[in-house]
C-alpha positions in Angstrom: 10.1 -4.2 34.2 11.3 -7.5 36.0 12.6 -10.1 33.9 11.2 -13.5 33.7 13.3 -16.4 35.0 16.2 -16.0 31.5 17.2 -19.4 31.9 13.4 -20.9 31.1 12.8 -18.6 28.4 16.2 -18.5 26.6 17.4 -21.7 27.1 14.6 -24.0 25.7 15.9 -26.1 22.8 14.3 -26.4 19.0 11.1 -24.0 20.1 9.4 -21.6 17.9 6.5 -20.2 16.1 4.9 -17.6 14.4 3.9 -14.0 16.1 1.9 -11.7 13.7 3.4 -12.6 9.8 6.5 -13.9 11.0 8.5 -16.1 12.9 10.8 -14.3 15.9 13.8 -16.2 17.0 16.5 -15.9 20.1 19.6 -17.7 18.3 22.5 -18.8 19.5 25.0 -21.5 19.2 28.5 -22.3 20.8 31.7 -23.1 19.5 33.5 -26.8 20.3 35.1 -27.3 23.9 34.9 -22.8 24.8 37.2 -22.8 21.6 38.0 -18.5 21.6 36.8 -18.2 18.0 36.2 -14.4 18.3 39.1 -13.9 20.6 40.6 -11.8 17.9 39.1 -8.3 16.0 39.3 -10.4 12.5 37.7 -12.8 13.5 34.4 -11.1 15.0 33.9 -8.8 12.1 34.2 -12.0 9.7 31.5 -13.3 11.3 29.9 -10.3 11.2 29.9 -10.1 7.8 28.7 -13.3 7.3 25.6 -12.6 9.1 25.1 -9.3 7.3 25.9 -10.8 3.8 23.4 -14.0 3.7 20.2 -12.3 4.9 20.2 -10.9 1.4 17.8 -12.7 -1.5 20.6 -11.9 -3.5 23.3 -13.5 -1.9 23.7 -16.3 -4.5 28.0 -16.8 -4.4 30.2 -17.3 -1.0 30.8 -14.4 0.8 34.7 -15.1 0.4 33.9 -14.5 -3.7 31.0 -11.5 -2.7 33.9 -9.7 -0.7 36.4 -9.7 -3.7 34.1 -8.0 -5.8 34.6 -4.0 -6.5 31.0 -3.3 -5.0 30.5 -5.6 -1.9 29.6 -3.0 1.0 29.1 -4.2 4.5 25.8 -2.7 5.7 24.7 -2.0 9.2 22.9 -5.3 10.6 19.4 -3.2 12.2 19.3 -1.8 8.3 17.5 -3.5 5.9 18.8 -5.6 3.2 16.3 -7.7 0.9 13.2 -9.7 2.5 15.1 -12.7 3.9 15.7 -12.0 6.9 15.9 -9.1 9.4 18.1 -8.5 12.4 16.7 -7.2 15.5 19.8 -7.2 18.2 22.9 -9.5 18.3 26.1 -10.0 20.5 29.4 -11.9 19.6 31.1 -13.1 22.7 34.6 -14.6 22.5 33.1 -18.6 22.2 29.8 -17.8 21.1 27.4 -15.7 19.4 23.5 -14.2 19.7 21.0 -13.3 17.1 17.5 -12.0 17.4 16.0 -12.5 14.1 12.6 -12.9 11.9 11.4 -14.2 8.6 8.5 -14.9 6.8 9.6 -18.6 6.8 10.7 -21.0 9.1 13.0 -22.5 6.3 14.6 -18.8 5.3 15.8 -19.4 9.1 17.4 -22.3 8.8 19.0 -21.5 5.4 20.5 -18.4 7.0 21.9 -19.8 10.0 24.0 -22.8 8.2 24.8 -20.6 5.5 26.6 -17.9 8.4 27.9 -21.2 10.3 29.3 -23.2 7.4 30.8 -19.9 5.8 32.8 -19.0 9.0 33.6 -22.4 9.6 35.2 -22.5 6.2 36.8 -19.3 7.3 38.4 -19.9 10.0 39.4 -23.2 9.4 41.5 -22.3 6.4 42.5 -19.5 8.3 44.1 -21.6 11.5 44.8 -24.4 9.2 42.3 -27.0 11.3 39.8 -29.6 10.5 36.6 -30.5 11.6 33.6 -28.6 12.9 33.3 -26.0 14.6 30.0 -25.7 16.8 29.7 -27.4 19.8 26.3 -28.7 18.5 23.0 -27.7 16.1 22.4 -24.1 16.9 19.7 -23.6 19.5 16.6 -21.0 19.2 14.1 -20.2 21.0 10.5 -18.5 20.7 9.2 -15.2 21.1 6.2 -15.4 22.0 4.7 -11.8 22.7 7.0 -7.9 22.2 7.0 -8.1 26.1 9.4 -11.0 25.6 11.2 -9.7 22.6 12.5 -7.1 24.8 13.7 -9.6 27.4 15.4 -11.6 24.9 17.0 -7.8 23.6 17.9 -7.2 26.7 19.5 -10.2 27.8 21.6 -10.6 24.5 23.1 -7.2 25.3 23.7 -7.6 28.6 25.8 -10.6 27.8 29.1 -9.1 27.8 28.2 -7.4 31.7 27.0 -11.0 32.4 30.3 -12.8 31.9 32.3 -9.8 33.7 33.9 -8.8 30.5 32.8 -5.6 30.5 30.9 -3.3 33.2 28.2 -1.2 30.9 27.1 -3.2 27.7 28.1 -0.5 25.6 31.8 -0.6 26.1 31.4 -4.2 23.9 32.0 -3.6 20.2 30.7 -6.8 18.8 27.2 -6.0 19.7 23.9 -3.7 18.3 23.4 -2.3 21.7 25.4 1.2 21.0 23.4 1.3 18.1 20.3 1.1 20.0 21.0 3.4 22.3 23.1 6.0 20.6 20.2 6.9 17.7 16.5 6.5 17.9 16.3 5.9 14.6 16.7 2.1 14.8 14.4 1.7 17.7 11.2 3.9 15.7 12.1 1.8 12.9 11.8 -1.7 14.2 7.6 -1.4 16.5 8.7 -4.2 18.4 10.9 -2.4 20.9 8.2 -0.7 22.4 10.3 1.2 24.0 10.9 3.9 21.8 13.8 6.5 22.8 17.2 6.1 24.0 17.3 6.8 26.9 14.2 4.5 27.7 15.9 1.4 26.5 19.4 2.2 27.9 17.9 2.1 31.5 15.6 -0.6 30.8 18.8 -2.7 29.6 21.2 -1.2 32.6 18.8 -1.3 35.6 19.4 -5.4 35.2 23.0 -5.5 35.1 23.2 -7.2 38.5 20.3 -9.3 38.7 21.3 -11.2 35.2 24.5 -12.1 37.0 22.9 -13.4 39.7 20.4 -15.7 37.3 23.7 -16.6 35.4 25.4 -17.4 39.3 22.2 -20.0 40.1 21.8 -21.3 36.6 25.6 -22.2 36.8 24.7 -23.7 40.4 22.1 -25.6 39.9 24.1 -27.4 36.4 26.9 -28.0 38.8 25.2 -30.1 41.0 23.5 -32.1 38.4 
């Protein structure tokens, strides 16, 4: 399946609404001036955390108090947990980070994602002993208008680490729900929109546009340079 043009689909700003009983959003924000926030293992799984922790109805304390607790468990971010909010792929890259998310309400949304970026902020500012924010700007989603673009969006959040050069197979990333998706058909059956529906399916759907997403990425970054 050829991909439409990523950088018209992914990259429009403060776009979104509602596809069957819920509202599917591309997320993604940025940290300040490329700043390598998830440079190191710590750091990533914080975030991580973060994002699994506050999809939950019943996250009513900090994570930082949640994790102290004798029965805090990290759960696996394509499992359930509550009726917030569910997770449908993501990707942490060394200066930013990708969600593919839904909810009933727009507002849940919105509560979720300053929730993850105000906790790690706190985070890591304690951590490093800074000041000041840490985003480069509001975080940016986009709408999913159809499943044929949900698994564009999928796909081009996964590919993210081949994108940038970091990797050569997406699966060699750890940060990411790709070698989830791929390595047990259990998450793909349990989530109807991937309609792609084995492993093996989705792996070369994802891999067969390694090269051409690095091309988009070469003429997006062309065309901004000569703005």
């Amino acid at each position: 399946t050829n991909a439409p043009p990523s950088f018209i689909i992914l990259y429009m700003k403060h776009v979104q609404i509602q596809y069957g009983n819920e509202y599917f959003m591309h997320v993604c924000n940025k940290s300040i001036s490329n700043y390598q926030i998830y440079s190191k293992t710590s750091n990533a799984y914080r975030f991580l955390q973060a994002v699994d922790y506050y999809r939950s109805p019943q996250s009513g304390v900090s994570l930082t108090k949640a994790i102290d607790r004798p029965d805090y468990k990290m759960c696996n971010l394509l499992l359930p947990r509550g009726e917030n909010i569910k997770i449908y792929a993501y990707c942490i890259m060394p200066d930013h980070y990708h969600l593919l998310i839904s909810s009933k309400s727009k507002e849940q949304i919105s509560k979720y994602i300053n929730n993850i970026e105000n906790s790690f902020t706190r985070y890591l500012n304690v951590k490093s002993n800074r000041k000041g924010p840490l985003w480069q700007s509001p975080y940016r989603h986009s709408l999913i208008v159809d499943t044929k673009v949900f698994l564009h969006v999928s796909r081009y959040i996964h590919l993210n680490p081949t994108t940038s050069y970091l990797t050569e197979k997406p699966d060699e990333w750890r940060f990411s729900s790709y070698r989830d998706l791929i390595s047990d058909s259990t998450y793909l059956r349990s989530m109807p929109q991937y309609t792609i529906q084995t492993t093996s399916a989705y792996k070369k759907f994802v891999e067969s546009n390694i090269d051409r997403q690095r091309e988009l990425r070469k003429i997006k970054k062309a065309l901004l340079d000569h703005e």
